[in-house]
C-alpha positions as CSV (number, residue, x, y, z in Angstrom):
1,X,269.7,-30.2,-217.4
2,X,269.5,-26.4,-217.6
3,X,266.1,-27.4,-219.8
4,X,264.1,-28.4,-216.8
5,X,263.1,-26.1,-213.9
6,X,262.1,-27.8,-210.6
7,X,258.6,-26.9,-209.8
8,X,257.7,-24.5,-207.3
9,X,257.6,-25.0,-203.4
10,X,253.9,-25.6,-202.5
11,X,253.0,-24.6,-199.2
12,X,252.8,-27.6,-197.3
13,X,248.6,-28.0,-196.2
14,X,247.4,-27.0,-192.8
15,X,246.5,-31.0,-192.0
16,X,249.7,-31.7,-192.3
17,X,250.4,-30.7,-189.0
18,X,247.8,-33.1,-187.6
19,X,248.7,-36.6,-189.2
20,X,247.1,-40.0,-188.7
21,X,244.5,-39.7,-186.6
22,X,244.7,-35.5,-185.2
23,X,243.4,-35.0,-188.9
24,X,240.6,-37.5,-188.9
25,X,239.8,-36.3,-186.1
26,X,239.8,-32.8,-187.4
27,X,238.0,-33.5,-190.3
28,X,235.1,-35.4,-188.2
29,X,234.7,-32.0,-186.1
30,X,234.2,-30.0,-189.3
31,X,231.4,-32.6,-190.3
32,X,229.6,-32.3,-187.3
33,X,229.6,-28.7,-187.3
34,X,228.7,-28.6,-190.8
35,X,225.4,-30.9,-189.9
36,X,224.8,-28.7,-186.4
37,X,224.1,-25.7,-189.2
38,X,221.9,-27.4,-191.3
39,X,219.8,-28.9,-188.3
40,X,219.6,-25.8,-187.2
41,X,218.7,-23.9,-190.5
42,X,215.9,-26.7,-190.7
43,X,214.4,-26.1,-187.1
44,X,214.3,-22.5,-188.1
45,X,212.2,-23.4,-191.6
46,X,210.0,-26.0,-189.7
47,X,209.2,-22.9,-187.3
48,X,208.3,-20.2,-190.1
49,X,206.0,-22.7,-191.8
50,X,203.5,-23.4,-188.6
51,X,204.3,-19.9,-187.9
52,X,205.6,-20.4,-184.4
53,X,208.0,-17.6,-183.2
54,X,211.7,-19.1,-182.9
55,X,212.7,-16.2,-180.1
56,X,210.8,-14.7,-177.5
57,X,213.2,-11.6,-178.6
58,X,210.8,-11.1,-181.5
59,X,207.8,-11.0,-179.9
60,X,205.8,-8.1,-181.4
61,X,205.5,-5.4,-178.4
62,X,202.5,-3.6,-177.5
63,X,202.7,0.0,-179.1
64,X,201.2,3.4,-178.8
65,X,198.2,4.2,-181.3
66,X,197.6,7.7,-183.0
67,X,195.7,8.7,-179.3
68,X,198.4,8.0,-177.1
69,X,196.7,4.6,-176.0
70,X,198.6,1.6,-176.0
71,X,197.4,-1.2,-177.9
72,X,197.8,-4.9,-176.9
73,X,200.2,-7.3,-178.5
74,X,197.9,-9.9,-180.3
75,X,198.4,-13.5,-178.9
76,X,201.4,-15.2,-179.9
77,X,200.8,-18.3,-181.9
78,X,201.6,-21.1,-179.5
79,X,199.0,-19.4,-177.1
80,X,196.5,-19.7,-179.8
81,X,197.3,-23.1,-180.3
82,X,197.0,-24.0,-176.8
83,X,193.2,-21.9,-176.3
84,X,192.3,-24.4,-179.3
85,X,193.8,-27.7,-177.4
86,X,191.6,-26.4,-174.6
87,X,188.7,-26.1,-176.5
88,X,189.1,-29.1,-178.5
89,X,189.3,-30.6,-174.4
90,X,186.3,-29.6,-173.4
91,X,184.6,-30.7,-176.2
92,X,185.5,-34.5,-176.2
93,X,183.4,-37.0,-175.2
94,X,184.1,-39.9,-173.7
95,X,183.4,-43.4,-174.8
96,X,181.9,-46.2,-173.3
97,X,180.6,-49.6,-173.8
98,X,177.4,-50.2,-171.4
99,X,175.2,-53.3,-171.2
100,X,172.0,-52.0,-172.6
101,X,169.0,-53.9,-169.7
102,X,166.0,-53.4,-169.1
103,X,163.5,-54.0,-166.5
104,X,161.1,-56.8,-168.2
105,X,158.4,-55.2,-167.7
106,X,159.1,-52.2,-169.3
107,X,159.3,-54.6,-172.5
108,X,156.0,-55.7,-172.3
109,X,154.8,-52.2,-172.3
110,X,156.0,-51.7,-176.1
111,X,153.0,-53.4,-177.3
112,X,150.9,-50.7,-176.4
113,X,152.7,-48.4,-178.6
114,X,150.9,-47.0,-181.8
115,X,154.0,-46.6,-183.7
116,X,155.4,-50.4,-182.7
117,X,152.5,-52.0,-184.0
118,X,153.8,-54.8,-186.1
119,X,157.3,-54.9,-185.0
120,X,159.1,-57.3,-182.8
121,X,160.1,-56.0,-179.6
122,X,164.0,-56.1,-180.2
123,X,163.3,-54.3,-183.2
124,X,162.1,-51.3,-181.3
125,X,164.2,-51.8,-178.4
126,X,166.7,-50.8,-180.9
127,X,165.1,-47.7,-182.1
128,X,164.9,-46.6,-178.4
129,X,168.3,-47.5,-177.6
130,X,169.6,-45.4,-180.8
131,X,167.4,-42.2,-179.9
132,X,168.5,-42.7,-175.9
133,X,172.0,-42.8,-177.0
134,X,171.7,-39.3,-178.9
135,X,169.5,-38.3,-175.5
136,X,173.0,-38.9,-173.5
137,X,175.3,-37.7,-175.9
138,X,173.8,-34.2,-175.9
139,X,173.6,-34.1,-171.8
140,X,176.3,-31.4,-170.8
141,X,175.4,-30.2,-166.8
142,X,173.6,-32.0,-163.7
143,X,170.7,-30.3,-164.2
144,X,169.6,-32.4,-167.3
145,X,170.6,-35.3,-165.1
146,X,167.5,-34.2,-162.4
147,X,164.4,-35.9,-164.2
148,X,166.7,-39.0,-164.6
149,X,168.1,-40.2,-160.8
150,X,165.1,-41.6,-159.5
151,X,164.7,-43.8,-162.4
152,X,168.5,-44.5,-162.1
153,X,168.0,-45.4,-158.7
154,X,165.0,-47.4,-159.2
155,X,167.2,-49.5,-162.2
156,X,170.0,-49.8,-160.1
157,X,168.0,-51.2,-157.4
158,X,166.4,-54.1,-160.0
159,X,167.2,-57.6,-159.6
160,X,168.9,-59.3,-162.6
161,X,166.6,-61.7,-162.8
162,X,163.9,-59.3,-163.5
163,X,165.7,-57.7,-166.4
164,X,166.4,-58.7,-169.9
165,X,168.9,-60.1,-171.3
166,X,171.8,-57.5,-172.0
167,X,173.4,-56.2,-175.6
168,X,176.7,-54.6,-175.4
169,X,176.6,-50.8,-177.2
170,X,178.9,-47.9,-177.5
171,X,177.6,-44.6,-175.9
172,X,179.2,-41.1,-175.8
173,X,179.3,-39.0,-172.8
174,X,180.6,-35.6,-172.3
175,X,183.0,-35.7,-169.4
176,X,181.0,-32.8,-167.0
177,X,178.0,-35.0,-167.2
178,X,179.9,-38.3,-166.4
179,X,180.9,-36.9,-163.2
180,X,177.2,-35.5,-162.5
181,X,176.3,-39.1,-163.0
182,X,178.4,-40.7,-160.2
183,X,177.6,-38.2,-158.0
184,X,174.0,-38.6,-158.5
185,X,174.3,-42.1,-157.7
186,X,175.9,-41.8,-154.6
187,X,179.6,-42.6,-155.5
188,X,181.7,-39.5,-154.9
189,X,184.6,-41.0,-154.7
190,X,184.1,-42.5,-158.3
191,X,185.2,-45.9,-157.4
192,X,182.0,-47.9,-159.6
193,X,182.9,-48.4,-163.2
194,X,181.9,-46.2,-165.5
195,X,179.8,-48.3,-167.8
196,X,177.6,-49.1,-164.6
197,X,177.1,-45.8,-163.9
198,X,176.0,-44.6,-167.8
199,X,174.2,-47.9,-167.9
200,X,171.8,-46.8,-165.1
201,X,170.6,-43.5,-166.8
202,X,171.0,-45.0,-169.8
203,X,168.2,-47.2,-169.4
204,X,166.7,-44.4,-167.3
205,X,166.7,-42.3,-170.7
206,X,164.9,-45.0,-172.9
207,X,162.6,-45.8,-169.9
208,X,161.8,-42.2,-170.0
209,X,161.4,-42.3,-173.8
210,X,158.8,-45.2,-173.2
211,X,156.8,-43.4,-171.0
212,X,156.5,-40.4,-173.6
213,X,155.5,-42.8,-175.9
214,X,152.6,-43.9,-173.8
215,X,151.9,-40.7,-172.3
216,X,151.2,-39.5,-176.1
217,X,149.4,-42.5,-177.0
218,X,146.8,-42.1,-173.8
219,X,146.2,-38.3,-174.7
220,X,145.5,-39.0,-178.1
């Protein structure tokens, strides 16, 4: 027996004192803290790579140049990003589906255009509708609107019986001039839909287009 040597006292491990379910329980806290870190460490990557500033503490500071002047802190990134939203705003349009109408007789005028000469009268419709459409796209303040109310008026004020027969198409509108419109038309509280509204000076635009067309044609 003197051959064999009992093994060394271990030190009994810390869980021990927590059996059953105090060491689960133990070992479920160290998990989660273990996850906390690496959310957190991600966050902090995510941050760096869209280059957003994770503390205000590291703002950069305005500092003093070579001739005692201070010089501003350039913008932090998330107030750059939010001058660009803004921007990006003010430049969206909005869309719109409109019945495209005329007045009848503004259809039997087409004839008399040089240029139509051999096409059929939906046919140019069409090319009027597409260049009235870029017309209302590129409107931006009321004061492009001011050649176009009366007309507006004038086609609001059309029975439908003495129009033709409408085609639905998409228009684009900046915002400003949307509002321009229903003002214009006498509804400031902006209660009239919106495709009635572009509608009017839609067709006010192509009627206007006409008009050039025959204006040109009688000078000529």
């Amino acid at each position: 027996m003197s051959r064999f040597k009992l093994p060394p006292r271990v030190a009994p491990s810390p869980a021990a004192g927590e059996p059953g379910m105090q060491n689960a329980a133990a070992r479920l806290r160290s998990s989660r803290e273990a996850q906390d870190r690496l959310l957190a460490e991600q966050r902090r990557q995510d941050s760096e790579s869209v280059g957003v500033t994770p503390s205000l503490d590291v703002q950069p500071h305005a500092h003093k140049s070579a001739n005692g002047q201070a010089d501003s802190a350039p913008s932090s990134a998330p107030e750059v990003l939010a001058e660009l939203a803004g921007h990006f705003r003010k430049e969206k349009k909005d869309k719109i589906v409109v019945m495209f109408r005329l007045p009848k007789k503004q259809v039997g005028r087409l004839s008399g255009i040089p240029e139509a000469e051999g096409l059929s009268d939906a046919y140019v419709l069409k090319a009027f509708a597409k260049e009235g459409r870029a017309t209302l796209r590129a409107i931006t303040s009321a004061n492009d609107l001011s050649p176009l109310v009366a007309t507006a008026k004038s086609f609001r004020a059309t029975d439908v019986a003495e129009m033709t027969v409408g085609e639905a198409m998409t228009v684009y509108v900046q915002p400003v001039a949307l509002n321009a419109m229903q003002l214009a038309l006498g509804d400031p509280l902006m209660v009239l839909p919106k495709a009635t509204i572009v509608g009017a000076f839609f067709a006010a635009i192509v009627i206007g287009l006409i008009d050039a067309r025959q204006a040109k044609k009688a000078s000529s």
